[in-house]
RODO-717821 format. One record per residue: residue number from 1; residue in three letters; x, y, z of N, C-alpha, C in turn. Coordinates in nm, 3 decimals, always signed. Example, Ala and Ser with C-alpha at 12.3 -4.5 7.8 and 13.67 -1.06 7.14 Angstrom:
<pt 1,ALA,<+1.319,-0.569,+0.780>,<+1.230,-0.450,+0.780>,<+1.320,-0.330,+0.780>>,
<pt 2,SER,<+1.285,-0.225,+0.708>,<+1.367,-0.106,+0.714>,<+1.290,+0.003,+0.787>>,
//
This chain:
<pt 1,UNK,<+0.084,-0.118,+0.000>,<+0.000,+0.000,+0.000>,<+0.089,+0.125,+0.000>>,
<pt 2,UNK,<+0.067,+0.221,-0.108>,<+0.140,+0.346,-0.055>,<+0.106,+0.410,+0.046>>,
<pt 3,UNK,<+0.205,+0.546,+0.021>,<+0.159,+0.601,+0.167>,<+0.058,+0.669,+0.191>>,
<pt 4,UNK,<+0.012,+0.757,+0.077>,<-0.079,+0.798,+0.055>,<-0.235,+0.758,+0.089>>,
<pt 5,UNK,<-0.217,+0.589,+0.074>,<-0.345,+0.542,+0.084>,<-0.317,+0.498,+0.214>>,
<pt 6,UNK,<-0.259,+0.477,+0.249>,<-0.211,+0.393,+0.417>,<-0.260,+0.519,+0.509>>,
<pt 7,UNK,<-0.251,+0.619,+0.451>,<-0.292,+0.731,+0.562>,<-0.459,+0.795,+0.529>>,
<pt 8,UNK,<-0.502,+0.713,+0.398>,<-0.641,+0.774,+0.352>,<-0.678,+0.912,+0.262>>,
<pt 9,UNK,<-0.506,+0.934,+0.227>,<-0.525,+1.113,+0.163>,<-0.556,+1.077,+0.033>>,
<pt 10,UNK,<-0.537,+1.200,-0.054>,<-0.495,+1.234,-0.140>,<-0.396,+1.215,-0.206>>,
<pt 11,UNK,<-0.325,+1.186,-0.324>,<-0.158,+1.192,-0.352>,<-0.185,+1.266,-0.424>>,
<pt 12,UNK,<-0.130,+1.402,-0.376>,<-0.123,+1.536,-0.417>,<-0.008,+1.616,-0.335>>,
<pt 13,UNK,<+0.092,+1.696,-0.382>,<+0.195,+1.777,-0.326>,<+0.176,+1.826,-0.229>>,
<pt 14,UNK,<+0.034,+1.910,-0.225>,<+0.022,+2.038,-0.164>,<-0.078,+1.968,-0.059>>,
<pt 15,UNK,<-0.068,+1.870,+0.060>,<-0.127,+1.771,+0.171>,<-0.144,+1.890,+0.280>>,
<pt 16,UNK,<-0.283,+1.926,+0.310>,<-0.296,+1.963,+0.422>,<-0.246,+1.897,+0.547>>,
<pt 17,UNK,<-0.148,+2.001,+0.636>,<-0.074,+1.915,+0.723>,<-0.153,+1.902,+0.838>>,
<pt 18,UNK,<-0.311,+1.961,+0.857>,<-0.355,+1.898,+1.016>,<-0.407,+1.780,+0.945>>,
<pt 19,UNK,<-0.499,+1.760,+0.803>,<-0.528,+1.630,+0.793>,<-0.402,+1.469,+0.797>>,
<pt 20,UNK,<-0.313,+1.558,+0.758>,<-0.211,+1.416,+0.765>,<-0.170,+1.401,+0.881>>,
<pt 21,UNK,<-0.186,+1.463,+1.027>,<-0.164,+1.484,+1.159>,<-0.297,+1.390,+1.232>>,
<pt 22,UNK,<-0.399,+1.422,+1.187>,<-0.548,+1.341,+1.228>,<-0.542,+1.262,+1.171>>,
<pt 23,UNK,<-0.482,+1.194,+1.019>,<-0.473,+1.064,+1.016>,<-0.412,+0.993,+1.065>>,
<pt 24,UNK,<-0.241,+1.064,+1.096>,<-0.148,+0.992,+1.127>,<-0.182,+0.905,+1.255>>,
<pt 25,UNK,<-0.235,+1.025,+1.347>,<-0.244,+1.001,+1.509>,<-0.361,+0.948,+1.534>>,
<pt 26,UNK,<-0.449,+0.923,+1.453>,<-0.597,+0.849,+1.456>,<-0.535,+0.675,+1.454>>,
<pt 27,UNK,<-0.454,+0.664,+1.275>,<-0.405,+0.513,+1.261>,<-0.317,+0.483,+1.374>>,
<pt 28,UNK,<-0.205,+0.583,+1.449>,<-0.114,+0.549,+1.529>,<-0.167,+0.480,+1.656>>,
<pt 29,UNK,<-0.258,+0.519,+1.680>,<-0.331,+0.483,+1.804>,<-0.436,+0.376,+1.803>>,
<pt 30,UNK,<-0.477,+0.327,+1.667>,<-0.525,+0.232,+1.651>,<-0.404,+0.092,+1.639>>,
<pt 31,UNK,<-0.328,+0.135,+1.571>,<-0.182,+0.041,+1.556>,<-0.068,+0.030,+1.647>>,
<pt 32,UNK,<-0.078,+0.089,+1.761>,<+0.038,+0.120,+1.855>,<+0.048,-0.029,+1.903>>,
<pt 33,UNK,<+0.203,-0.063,+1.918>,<+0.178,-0.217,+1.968>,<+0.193,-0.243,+2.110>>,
<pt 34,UNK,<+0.191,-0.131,+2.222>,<+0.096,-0.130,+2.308>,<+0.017,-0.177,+2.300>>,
<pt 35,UNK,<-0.101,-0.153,+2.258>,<-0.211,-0.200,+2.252>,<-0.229,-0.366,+2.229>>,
<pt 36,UNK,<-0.165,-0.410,+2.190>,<-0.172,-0.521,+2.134>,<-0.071,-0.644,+2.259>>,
<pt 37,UNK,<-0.048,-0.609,+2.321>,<+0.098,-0.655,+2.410>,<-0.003,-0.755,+2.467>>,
<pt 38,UNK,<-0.132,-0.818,+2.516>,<-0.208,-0.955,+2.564>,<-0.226,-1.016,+2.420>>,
<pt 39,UNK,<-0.200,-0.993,+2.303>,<-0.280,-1.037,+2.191>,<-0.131,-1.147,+2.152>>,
<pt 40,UNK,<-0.201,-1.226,+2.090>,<-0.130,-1.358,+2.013>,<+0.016,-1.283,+1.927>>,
<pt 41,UNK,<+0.094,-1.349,+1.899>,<+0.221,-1.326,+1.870>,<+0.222,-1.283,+1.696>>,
<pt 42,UNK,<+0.069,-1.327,+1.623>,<+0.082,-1.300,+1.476>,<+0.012,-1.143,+1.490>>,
<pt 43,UNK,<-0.077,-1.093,+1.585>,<-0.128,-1.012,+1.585>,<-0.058,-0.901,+1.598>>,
<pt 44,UNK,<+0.036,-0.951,+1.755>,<+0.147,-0.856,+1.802>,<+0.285,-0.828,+1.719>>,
<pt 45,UNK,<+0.266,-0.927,+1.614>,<+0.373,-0.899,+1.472>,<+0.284,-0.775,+1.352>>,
<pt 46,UNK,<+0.179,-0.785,+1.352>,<+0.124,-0.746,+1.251>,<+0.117,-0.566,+1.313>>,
<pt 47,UNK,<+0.059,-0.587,+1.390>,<+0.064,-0.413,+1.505>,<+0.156,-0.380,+1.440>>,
<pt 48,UNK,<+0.296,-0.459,+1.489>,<+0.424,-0.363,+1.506>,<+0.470,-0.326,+1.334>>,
<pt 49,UNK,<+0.424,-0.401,+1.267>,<+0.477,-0.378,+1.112>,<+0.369,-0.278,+1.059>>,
<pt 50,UNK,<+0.233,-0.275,+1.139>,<+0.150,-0.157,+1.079>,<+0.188,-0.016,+1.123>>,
<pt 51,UNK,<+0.238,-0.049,+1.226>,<+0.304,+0.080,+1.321>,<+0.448,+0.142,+1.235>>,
<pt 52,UNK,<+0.510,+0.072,+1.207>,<+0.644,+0.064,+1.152>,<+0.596,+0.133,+1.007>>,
<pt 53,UNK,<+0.554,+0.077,+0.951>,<+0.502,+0.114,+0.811>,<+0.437,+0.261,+0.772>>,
<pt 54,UNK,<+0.287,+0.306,+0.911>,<+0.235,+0.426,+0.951>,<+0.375,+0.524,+0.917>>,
<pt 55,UNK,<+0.467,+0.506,+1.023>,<+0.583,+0.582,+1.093>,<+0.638,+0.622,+0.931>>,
<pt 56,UNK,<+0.688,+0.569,+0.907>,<+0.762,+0.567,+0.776>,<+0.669,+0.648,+0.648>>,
<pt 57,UNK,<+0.548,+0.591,+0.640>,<+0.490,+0.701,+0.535>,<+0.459,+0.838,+0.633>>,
<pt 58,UNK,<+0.412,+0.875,+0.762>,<+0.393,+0.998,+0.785>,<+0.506,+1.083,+0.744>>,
<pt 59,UNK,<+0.677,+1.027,+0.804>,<+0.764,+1.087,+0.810>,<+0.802,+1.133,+0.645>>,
<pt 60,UNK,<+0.721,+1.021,+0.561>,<+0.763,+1.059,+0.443>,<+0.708,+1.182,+0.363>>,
<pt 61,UNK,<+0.601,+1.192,+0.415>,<+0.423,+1.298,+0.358>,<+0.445,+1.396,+0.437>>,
<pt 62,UNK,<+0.512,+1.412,+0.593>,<+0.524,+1.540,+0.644>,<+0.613,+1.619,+0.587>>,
<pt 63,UNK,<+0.750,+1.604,+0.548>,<+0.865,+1.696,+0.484>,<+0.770,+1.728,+0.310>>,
<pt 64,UNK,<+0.793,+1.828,+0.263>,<+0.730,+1.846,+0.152>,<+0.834,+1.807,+0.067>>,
<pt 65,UNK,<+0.983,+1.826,+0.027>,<+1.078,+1.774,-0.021>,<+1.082,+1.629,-0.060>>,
<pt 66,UNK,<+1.045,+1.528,+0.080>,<+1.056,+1.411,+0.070>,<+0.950,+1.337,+0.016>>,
<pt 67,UNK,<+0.830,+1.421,+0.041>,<+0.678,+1.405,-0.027>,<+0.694,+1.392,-0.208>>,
<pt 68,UNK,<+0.760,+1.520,-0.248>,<+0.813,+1.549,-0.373>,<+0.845,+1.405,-0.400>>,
<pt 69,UNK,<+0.988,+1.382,-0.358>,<+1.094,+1.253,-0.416>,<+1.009,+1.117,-0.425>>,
<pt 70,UNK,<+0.937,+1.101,-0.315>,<+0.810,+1.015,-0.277>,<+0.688,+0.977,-0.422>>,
<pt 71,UNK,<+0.659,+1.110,-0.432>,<+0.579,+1.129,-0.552>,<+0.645,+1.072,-0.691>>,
<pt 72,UNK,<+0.752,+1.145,-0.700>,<+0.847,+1.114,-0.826>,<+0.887,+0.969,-0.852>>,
<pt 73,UNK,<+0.888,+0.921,-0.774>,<+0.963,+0.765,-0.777>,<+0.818,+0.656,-0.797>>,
<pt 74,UNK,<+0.737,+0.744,-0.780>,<+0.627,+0.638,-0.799>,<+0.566,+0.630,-0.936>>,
<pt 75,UNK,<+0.616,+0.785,-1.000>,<+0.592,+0.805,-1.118>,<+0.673,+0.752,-1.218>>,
<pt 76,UNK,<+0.764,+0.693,-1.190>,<+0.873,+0.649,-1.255>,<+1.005,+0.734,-1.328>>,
<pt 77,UNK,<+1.020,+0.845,-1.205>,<+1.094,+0.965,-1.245>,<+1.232,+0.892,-1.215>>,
<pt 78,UNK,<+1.373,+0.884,-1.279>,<+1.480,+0.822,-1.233>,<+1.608,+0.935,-1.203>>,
<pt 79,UNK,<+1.605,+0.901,-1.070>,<+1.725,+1.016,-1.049>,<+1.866,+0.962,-1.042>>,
<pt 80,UNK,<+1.978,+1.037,-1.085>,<+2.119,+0.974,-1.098>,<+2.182,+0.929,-0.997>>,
<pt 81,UNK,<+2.227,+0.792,-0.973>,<+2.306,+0.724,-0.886>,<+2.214,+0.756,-0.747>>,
<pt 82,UNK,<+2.300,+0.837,-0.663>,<+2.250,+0.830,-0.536>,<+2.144,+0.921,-0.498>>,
<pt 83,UNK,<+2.116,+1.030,-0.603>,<+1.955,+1.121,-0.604>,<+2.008,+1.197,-0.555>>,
<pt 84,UNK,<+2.147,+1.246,-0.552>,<+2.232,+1.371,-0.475>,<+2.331,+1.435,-0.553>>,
<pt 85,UNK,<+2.367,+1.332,-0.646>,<+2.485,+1.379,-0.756>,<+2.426,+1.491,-0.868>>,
<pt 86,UNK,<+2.477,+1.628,-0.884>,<+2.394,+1.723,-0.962>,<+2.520,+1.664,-1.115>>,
<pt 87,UNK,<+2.390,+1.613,-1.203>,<+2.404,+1.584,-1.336>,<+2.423,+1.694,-1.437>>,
<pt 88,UNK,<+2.324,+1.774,-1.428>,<+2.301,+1.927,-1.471>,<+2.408,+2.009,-1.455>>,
<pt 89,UNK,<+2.476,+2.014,-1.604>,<+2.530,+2.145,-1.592>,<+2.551,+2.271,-1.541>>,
<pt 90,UNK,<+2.430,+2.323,-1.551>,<+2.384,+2.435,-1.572>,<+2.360,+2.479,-1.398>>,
<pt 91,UNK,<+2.303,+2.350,-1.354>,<+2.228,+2.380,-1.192>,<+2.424,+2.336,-1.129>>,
<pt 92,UNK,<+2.451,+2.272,-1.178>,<+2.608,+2.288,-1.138>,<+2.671,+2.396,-1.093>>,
<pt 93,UNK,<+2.664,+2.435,-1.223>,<+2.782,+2.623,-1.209>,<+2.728,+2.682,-1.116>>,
<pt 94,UNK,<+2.571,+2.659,-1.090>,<+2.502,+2.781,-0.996>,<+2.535,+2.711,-0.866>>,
<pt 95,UNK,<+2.563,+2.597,-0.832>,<+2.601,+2.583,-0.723>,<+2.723,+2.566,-0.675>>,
<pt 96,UNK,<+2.772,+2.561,-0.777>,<+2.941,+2.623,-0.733>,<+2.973,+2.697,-0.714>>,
<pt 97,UNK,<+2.894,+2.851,-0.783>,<+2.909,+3.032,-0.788>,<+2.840,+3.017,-0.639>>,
<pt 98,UNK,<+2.730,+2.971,-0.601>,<+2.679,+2.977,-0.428>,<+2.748,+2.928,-0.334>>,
<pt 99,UNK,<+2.809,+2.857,-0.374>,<+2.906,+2.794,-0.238>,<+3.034,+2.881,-0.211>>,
<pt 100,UNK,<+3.090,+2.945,-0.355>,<+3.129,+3.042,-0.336>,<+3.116,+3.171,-0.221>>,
<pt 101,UNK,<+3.021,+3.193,-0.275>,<+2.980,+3.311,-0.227>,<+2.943,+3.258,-0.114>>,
<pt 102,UNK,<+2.880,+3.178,-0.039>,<+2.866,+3.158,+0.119>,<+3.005,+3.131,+0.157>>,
<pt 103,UNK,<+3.137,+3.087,+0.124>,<+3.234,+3.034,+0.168>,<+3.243,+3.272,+0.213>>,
<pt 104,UNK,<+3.257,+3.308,+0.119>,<+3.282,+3.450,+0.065>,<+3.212,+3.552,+0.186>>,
<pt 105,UNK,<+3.074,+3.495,+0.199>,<+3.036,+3.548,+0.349>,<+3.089,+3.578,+0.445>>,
<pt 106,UNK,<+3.157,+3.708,+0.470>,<+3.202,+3.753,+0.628>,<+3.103,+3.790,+0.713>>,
<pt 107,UNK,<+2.952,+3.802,+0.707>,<+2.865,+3.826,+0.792>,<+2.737,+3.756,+0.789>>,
<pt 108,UNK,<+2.711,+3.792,+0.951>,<+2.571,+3.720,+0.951>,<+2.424,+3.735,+0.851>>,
<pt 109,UNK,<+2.470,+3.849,+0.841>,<+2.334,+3.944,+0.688>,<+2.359,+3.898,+0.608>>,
<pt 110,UNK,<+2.526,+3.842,+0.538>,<+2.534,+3.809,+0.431>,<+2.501,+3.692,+0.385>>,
<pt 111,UNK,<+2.522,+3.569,+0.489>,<+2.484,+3.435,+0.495>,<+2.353,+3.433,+0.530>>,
<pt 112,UNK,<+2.250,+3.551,+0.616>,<+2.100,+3.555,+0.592>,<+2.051,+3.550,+0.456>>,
<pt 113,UNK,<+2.131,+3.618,+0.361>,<+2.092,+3.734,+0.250>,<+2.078,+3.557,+0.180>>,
<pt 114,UNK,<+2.197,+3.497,+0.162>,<+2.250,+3.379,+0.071>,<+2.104,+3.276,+0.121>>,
<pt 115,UNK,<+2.108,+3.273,+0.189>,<+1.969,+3.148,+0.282>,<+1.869,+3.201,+0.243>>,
<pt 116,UNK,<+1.797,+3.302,+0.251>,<+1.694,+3.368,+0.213>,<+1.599,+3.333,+0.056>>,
<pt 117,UNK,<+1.743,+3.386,-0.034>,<+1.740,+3.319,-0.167>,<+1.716,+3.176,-0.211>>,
<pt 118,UNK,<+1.765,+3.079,-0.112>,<+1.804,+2.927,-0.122>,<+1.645,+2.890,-0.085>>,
<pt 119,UNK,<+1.568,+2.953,+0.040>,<+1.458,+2.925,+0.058>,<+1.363,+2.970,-0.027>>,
<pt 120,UNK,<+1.334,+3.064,-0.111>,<+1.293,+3.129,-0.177>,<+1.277,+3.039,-0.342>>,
<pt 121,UNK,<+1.416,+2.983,-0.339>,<+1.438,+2.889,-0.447>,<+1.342,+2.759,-0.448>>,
<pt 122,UNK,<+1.324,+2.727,-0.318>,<+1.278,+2.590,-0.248>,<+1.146,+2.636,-0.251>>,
<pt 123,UNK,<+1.062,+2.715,-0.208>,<+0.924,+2.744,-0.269>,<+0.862,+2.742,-0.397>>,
<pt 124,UNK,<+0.968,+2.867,-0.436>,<+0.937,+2.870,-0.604>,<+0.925,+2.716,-0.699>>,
<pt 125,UNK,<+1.027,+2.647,-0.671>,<+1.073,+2.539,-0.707>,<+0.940,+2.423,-0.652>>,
<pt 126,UNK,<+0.932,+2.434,-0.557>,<+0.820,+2.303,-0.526>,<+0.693,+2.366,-0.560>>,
<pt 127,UNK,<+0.663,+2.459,-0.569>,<+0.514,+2.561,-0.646>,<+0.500,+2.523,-0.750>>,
<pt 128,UNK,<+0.613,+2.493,-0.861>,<+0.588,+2.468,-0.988>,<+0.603,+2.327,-0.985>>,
<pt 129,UNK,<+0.631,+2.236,-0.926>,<+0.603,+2.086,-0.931>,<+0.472,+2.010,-0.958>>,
<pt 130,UNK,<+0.389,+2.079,-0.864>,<+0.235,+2.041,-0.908>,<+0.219,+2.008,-1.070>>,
<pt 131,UNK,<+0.259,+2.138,-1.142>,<+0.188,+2.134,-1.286>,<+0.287,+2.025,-1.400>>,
<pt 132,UNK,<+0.419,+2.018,-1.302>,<+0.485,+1.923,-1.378>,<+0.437,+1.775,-1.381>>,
<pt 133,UNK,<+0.390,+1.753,-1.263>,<+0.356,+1.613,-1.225>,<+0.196,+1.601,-1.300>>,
<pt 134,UNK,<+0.168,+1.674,-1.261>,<+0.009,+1.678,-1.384>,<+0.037,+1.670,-1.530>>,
<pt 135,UNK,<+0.159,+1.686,-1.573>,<+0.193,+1.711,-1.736>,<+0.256,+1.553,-1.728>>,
<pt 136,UNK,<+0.306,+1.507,-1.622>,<+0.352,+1.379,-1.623>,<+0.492,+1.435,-1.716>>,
<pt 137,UNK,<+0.569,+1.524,-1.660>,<+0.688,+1.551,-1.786>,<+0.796,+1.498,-1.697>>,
<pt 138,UNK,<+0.842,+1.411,-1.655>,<+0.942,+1.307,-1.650>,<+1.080,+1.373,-1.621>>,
<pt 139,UNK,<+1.098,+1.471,-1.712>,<+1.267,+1.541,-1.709>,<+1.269,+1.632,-1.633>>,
<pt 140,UNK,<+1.141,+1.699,-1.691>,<+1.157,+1.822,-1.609>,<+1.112,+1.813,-1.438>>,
<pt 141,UNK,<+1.071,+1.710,-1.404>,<+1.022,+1.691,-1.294>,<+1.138,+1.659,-1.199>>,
<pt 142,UNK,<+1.266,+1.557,-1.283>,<+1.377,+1.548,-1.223>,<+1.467,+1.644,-1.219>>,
<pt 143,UNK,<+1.438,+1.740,-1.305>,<+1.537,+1.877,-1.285>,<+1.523,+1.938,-1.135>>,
<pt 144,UNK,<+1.365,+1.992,-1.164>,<+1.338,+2.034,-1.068>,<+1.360,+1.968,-0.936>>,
<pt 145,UNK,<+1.366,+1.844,-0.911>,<+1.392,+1.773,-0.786>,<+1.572,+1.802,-0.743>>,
<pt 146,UNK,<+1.664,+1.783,-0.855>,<+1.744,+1.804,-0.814>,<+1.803,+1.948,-0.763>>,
<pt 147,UNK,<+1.738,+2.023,-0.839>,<+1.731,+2.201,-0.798>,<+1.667,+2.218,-0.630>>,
<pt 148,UNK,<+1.560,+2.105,-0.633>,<+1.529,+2.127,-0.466>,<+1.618,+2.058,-0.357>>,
<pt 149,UNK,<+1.687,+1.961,-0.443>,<+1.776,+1.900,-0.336>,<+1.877,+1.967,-0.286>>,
<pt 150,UNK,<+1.970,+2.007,-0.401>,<+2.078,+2.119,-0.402>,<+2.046,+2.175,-0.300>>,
<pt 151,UNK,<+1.932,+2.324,-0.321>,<+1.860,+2.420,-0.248>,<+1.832,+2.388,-0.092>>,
<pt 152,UNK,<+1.818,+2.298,-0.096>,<+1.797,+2.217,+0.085>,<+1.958,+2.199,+0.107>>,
<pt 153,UNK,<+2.042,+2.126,+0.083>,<+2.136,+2.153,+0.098>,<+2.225,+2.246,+0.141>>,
<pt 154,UNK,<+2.203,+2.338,+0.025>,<+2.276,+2.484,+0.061>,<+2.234,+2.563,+0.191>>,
<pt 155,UNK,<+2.076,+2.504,+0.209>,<+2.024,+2.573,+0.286>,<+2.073,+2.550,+0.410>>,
<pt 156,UNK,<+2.125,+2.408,+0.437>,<+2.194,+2.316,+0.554>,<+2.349,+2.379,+0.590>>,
<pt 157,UNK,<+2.408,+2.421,+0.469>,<+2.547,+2.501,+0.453>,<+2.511,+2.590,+0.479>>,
<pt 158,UNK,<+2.419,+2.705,+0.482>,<+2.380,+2.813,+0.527>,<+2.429,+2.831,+0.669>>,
<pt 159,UNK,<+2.321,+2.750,+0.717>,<+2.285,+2.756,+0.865>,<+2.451,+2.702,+0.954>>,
<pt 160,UNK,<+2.518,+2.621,+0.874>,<+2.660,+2.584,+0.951>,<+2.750,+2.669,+0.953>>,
<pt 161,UNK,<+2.737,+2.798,+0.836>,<+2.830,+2.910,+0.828>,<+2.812,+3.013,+0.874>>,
<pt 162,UNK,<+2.639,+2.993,+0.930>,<+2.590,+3.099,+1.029>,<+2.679,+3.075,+1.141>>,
<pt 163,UNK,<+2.656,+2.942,+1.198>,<+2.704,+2.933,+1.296>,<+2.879,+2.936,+1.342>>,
<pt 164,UNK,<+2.933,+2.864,+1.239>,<+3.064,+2.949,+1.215>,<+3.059,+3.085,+1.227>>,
<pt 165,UNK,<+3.054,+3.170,+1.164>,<+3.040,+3.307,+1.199>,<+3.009,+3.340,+1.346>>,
<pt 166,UNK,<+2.911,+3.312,+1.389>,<+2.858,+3.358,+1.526>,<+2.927,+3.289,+1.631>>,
<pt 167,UNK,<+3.004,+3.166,+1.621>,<+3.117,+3.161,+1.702>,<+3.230,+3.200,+1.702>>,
<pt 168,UNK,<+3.297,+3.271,+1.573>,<+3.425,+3.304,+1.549>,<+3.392,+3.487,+1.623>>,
<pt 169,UNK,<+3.238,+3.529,+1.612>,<+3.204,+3.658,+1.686>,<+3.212,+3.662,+1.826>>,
<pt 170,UNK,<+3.166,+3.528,+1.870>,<+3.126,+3.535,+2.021>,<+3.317,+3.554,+2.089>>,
//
């Protein structure tokens, strides 16, 4: 069962997050293997793998990123080697000129300024996914995934050069 249906939604990008919260914690509590701890040993196997299974699609449907990759792979979108390696030229250079420039960051505004953009990228970027996945366009759907991966990334380098900074201040 995907996850989608394991939780009763929609498979759609844009998942209202209190409904996937009232499903999650509705099935969790029906499947907790607590509950099940006097019950026969196939039952108290079955709990724990429904529980296990729950866990794993919420965690997958709550991140919108991972929802994305989630989506894509079911569509039969194929990403290169490890789904981290940027193939793309083009999204290459731009993330080499950014890493730059955050390495280039002497201040906290400036590494705000750099993050700002990266998040900004990560909206824009998952906004236009919807209409790709409705076009069923295959390439462009993996572009865009890898542009969001990057973008999360950088965004992760952001926040470590913040903190560099603000300890080399303190």
């Amino acid at each position: 069962m995907d996850h989608f249906a394991r939780l009763g939604l929609p498979a759609a990008l844009d998942l209202d997050a209190a409904a996937l919260d009232r499903a999650y914690f509705a099935l969790q509590r029906q499947w907790h293997p607590d509950r099940f701890v006097s019950r026969g040993p196939e039952e108290r196997a079955r709990a724990s793998a429904e529980a296990a299974s729950l866990n794993e699609a919420y965690r997958t449907l709550k991140d919108p990123l991972s929802r994305a990759f989630y989506m894509a792979s079911r569509a039969g979108v194929e990403m290169p080697g490890d789904g981290k390696t940027i193939d793309d030229p083009e999204l290459l250079m731009e993330a080499m000129e950014a890493r730059e420039a955050l390495h280039e960051a002497g201040t906290v505004e400036a590494v705000d300024a750099l993050a700002a953009e990266a998040r900004q990228g990560v909206q824009k970027a998952l906004a236009g996914l919807a209409s790709l996945f409705l076009a069923n366009d295959r390439a462009a759907i993996r572009k865009a995934l890898l542009r969001l991966r990057y973008l999360d990334k950088f965004a992760e380098e952001a926040r470590a050069r913040r903190m560099n900074i603000e300890r080399s201040n303190a």
